[in-house]
C-alpha positions in Angstrom: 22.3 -18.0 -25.9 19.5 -16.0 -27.0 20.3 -13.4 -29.6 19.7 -9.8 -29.0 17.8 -9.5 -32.3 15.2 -11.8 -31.0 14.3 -9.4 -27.9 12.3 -6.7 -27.8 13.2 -3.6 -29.4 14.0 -1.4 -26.1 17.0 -1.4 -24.6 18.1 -5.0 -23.0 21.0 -6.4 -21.2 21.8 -9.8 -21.6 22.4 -12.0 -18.2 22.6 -16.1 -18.2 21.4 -17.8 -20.7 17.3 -16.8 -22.3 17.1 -14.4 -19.0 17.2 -10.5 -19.4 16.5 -8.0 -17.8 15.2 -4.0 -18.9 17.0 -1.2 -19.1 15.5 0.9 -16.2 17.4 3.8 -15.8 16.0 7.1 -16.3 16.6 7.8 -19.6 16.0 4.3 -20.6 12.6 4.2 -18.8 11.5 7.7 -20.6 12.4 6.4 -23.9 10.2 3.7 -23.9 7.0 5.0 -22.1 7.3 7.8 -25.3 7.6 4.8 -27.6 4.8 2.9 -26.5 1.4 4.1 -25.7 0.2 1.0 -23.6 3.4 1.3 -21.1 2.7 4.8 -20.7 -1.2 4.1 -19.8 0.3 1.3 -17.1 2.8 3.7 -16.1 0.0 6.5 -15.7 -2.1 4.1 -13.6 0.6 2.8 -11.6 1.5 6.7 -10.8 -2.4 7.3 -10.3 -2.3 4.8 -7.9 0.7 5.8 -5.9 -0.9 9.2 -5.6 -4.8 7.9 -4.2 -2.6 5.7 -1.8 -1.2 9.4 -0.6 -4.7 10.1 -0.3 -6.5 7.0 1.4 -3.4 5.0 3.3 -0.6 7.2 3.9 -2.3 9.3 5.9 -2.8 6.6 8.6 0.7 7.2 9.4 0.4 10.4 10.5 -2.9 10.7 11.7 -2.3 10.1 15.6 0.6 13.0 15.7 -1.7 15.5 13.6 -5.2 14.4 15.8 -3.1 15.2 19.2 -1.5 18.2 18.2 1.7 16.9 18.0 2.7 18.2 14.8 1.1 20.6 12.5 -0.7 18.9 9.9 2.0 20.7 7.1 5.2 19.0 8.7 3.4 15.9 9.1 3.4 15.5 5.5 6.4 16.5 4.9 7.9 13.8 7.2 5.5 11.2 6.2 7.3 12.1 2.7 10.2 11.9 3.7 10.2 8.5 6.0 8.2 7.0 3.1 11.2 7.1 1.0 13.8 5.9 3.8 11.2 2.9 4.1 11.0 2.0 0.6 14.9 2.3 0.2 15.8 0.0 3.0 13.5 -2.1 1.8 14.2 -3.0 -1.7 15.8 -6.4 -1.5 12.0 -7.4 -1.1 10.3 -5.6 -3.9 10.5 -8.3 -6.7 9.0 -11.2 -4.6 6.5 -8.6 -3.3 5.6 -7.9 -7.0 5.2 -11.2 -8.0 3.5 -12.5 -5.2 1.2 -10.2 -5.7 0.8 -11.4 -9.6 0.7 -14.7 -8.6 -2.3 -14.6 -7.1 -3.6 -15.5 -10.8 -2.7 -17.5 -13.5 -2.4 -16.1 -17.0 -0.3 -19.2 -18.2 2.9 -16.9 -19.7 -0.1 -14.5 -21.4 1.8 -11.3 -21.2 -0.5 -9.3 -23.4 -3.7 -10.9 -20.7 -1.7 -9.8 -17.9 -0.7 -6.2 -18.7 -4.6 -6.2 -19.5 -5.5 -7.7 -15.8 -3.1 -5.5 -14.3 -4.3 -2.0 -16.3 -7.6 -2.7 -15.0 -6.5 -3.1 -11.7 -5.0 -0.3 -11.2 -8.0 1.1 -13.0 -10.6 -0.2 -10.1 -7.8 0.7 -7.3 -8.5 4.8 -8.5 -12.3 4.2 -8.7 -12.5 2.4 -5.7 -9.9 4.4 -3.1 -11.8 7.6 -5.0 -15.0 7.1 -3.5 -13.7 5.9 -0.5 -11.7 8.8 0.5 -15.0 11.0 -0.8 -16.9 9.7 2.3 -13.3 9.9 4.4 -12.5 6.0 4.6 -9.6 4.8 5.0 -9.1 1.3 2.0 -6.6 -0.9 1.3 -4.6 -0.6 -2.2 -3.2 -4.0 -1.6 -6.4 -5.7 -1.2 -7.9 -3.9 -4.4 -4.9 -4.7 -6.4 -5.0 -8.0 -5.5 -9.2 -8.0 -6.1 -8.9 -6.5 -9.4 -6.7 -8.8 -10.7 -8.8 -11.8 -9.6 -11.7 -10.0 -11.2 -9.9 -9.4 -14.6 -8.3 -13.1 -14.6 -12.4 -14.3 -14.0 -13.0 -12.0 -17.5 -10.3 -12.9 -19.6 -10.4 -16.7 -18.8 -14.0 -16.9 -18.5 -14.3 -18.7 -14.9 -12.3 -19.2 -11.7 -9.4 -21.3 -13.3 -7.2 -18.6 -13.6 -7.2 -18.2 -9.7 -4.5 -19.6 -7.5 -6.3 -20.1 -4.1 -3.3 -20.7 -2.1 -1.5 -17.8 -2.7 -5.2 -16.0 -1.7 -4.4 -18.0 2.0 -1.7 -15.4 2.3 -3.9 -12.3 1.9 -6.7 -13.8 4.4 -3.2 -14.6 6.7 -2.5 -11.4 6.7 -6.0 -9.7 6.8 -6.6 -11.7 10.0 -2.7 -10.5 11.4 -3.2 -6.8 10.5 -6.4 -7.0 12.3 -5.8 -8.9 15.6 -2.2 -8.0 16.1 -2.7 -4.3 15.6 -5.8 -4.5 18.0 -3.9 -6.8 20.4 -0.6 -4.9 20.4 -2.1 -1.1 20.6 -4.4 -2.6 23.6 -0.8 -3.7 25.2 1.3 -1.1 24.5 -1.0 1.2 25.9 -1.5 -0.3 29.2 2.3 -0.6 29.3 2.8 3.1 28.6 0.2 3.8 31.5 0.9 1.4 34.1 5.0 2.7 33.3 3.9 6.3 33.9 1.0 5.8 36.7 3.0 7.8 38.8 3.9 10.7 36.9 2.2 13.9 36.4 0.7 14.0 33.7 1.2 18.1 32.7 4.7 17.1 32.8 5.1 14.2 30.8 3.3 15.4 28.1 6.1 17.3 26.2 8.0 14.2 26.1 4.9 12.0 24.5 4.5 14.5 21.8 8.3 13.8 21.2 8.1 10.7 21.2 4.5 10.7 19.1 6.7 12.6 16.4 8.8 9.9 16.6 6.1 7.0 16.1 4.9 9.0 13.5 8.0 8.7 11.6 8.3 4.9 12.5 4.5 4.5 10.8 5.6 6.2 7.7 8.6 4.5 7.7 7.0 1.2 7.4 4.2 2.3 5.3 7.4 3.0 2.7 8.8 -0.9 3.0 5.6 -2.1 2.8 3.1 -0.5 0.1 6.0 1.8 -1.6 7.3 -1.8 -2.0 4.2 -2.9 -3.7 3.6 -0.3 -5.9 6.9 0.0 -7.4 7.2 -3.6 -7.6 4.0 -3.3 -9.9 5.6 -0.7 -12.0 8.6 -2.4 -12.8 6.4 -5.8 -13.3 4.1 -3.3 -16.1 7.4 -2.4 -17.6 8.8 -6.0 -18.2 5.0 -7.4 -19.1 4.7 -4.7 -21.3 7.7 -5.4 -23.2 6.9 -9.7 -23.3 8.4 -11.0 -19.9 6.3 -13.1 -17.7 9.0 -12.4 -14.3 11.2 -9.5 -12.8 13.6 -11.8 -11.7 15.5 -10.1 -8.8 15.8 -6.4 -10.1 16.1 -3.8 -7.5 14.6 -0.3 -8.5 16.8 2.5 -8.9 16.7 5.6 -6.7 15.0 7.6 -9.5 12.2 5.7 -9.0 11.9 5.4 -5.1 12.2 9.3 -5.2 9.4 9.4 -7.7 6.7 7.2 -5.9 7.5 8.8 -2.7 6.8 12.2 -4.2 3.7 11.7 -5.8 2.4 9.5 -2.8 3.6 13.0 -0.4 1.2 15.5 -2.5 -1.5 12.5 -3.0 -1.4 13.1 1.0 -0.6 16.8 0.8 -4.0 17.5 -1.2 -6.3 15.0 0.5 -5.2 13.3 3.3 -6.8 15.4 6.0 -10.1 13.4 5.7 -8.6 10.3 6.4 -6.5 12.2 9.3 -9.9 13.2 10.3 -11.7 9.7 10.3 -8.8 7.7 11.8 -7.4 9.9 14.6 -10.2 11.9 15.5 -13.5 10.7 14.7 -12.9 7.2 15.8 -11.0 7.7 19.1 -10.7 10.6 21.1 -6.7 10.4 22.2 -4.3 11.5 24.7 -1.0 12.1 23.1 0.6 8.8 25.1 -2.5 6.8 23.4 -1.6 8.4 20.1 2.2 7.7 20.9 1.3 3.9 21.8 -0.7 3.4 18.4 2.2 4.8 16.2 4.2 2.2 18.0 1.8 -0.5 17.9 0.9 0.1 14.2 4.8 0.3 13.7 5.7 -2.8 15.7 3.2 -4.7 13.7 4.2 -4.0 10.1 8.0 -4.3 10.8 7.0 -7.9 12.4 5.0 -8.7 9.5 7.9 -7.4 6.9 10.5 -9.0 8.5 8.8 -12.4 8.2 7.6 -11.5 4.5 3.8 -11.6 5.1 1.7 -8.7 3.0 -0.2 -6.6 5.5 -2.3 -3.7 4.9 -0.9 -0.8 6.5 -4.9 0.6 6.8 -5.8 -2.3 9.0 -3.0 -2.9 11.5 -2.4 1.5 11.9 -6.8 1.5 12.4 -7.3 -1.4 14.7 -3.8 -0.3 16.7 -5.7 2.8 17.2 -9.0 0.7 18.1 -7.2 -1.0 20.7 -5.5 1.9 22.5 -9.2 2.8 22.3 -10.7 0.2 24.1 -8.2 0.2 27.2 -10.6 2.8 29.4 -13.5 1.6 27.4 -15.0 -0.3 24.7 -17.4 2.7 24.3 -14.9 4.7 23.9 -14.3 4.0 20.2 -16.8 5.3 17.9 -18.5 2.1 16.5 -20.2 4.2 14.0 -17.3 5.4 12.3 -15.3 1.7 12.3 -18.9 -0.2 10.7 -18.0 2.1 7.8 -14.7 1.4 7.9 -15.3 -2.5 8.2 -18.2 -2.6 5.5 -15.5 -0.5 3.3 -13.0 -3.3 3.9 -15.2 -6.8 3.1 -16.8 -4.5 0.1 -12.8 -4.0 -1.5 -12.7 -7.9 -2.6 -16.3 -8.1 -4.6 -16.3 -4.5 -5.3 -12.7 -4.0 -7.2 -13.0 -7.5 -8.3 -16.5 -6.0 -10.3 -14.8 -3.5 -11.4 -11.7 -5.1 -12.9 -13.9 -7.7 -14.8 -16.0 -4.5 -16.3 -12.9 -2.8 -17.4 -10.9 -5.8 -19.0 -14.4 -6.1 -21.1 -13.9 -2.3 -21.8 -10.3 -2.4 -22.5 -10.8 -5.4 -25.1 -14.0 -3.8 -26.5 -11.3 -0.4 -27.2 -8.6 -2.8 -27.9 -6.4 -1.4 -25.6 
C-alpha cells in the first residue's frame, strides 16, 4: 500500500491500494487554493468560466419565457438560478465521466504538469472567446471551446497532432449533429402538436395557461442546462484540483454541495449582469413567438437534453435550446426565422473549434514563456 508520506502534501485519504482521492471539503479545498498559486489560477479560471457561461449559455434557458412576457426578466434569473442547481444536484452520479471524457479528448501520456497547462489555457481561450461573443450578443458553446482549447494546447505542448484522440472527437461531432437536428426536428413537432391540440380553442383564453406552462418549460431548460454544463464545469474543477496536486483521474468522486451551490451562484449573476443580450438574440431577434411557440421550444430544448443526458452523450445546450427555437420557427414559415441573425450564430459555432483551438496553443506558449 502506498504510504501517505509519498503523497502529496495536502490533505489525502487513502482508498484501495495506490488510489486516493483529495480532500474536498470546504475547508480542505480553501487550504490548498491559499497554498498553491497555480491551483488558485485553475480555480479562478474554472470560476471565470462558470460565470461567462451565465453570460453566453444560460440565458438560452430562459430566453423564450422572458421574449413572451412570461416572466419578468428579474425572476427569470432567479429561477434559472435556482433550477441550475436542482439540475446539477440530481445529476452528479455523471460528473466524473463527464470530466474525463472531456480530458480524454487528448493525450498527455500521465503528464500532469502538461495537462493542468492544456487545461489553464482552455479555460483561458473559453473567457476570450464567450467574451467577444456575447459583445456582439451570440450565443457559444463552452463545451465546444473547452474541448477546442485543449486540442489546441495538446497540438503546442506535443508539437503535432499525436496527442489527439480522434475517436473520442466522434462523440462531440455525434453530438453537434444531435443538438442540431433533434432540437430543430423536435421544436418543429412539438409545435404543431401544441397547435393542431388547441386548433379549436380561443386563443385570448388559452393564453394564461401557456404562459404557465412557458414558466414551467423555462424551469425544465434550466433544469437541464444544470445536469448538463453545471456537470461539466464542476467536473473540470475537481479534475484541476486532482491534476494540480499529481493525479492523472477523478476516479468516481461526487462533488460536495458546497460546490454545486457555488457554480450555480456565480453562473446566476454571470446571467444576472449580462444575459439580456443573448435573451435578446435568441428569443427575440431570431423568432418572433407566441407564448405556445415559446412554451413548445422550452419543451423541445428540454426534451432533447434530458434524452441526450440520459443516454450520456455531451450536447451543447446553445445548439439544441437555438435550433428548438428555429424549428418552432419554421412551422408557419421558413421566412419567419431571421436568417440574418442564425448565419451569425452558425459562423460563431464552426469558428469555436479553430478559433479556441488558436487560442489555447498561443497561451500554453505564453504560459511556458512565464513559467506558469
Amino acid at each position: 500500500m502506498k504510504s501517505l508520506r509519498s503523497c502529496p502534501k495536502y490533505k489525502l485519504i487513502l482508498i484501495r491500494g495506490c488510489d486516493y482521492t483529495l480532500d474536498i471539503s470546504f475547508g480542505g479545498f480553501i487550504s490548498q487554493v491559499t497554498a498553491n498559486p497555480v491551483l488558485l489560477v485553475t480555480v479562478l479560471l474554472t470560476l471565470g468560466v462558470i460565470f461567462v457561461n451565465g453570460w453566453t449559455d444560460a440565458p438560452n434557458a430562459i430566453a423564450t419565457c422572458v421574449a413572451t412576457r412570461a416572466m419578468p426578466p428579474k425572476a427569470a434569473v432567479l429561477m434559472a438560478a435556482v433550477f441550475n442547481f436542482l439540475g446539477t444536484f440530481a445529476m452528479t452520479l455523471v460528473n466524473a465521466t463527464v470530466a474525463m471524457t472531456i480530458k480524454n479528448m487528448v493525450n498527455f501520456n500521465g503528464d500532469t504538469q502538461a495537462a493542468t497547462l492544456a487545461l489553464c489555457a482552455a479555460l483561458f481561450a473559453i473567457i476570450i472567446w464567450a467574451t467577444a461573443a456575447w459583445y456582439f450578443g451570440i450565443p457559444t458553446s463552452e463545451s465546444h471551446a473547452l474541448i477546442a482549447g485543449l486540442s489546441g494546447a495538446a497540438i503546442a505542448l506535443q508539437g503535432g497532432f499525436g496527442g489527439i484522440n480522434g475517436h473520442e472527437w466522434i462523440k462531440v461531432i455525434y453530438g453537434l449533429v444531435l443538438s442540431t437536428f433533434l432540437g430543430f426536428g423536435t421544436g418543429w413537432v412539438f409545435s404543431k402538436a401544441t397547435a393542431f391540440i388547441c386548433r379549436s380553442m380561443d386563443r385570448r383564453k388559452t393564453s394564461g395557461f401557456f404562459r404557465g406552462a412557458q414558466i414551467f418549460g423555462g424551469g425544465a431548460m434550466a433544469f437541464m442546462h444544470g445536469a448538463q454544463d453545471g456537470q461539466k464545469f464542476m467536473g473540470v474543477l475537481i479534475l484541476g484540483l486532482f491534476l494540480v496536486n499529481g493525479q492523472d483521474t477523478t476516479g468516481s468522486i461526487v462533488p460536495p454541495i458546497w460546490m454545486m451551490i457555488l457554480c450555480s451562484v456565480v453562473m446566476g449573476i454571470g446571467t444576472s449582469i449580462g444575459g439580456y443580450k443573448i435573451i435578446k438574440a435568441v428569443g427575440m431577434d431570431m423568432v418572433k413567438l407566441e407564448v405556445y411557440q415559446g412554451f413548445s421550444a422550452d419543451l423541445a430544448g428540454a426534451f432533447c437534453l434530458l434524452l441526450s443526458s440520459l443516454y450520456g452523450i455531451p450536447v451543447s445546450t446553445t445548439h439544441t435550446k437555438t435550433t428548438a427555437v428555429m424549428g418552432v420557427g419554421a412551422t408557419k414559415r421558413l421566412s419567419a426565422v431571421n436568417f440574418a441573425v442564425v448565419k451569425d450564430m452558425v459562423l460563431t459555432w464552426v469558428l469555436t473549434f479553430p478559433g479556441c483551438g488558436i487560442i489555447g496553443y498561443l497561451m500554453v506558449k505564453l504560459f511556458s514563456a512565464i513559467n506558469l
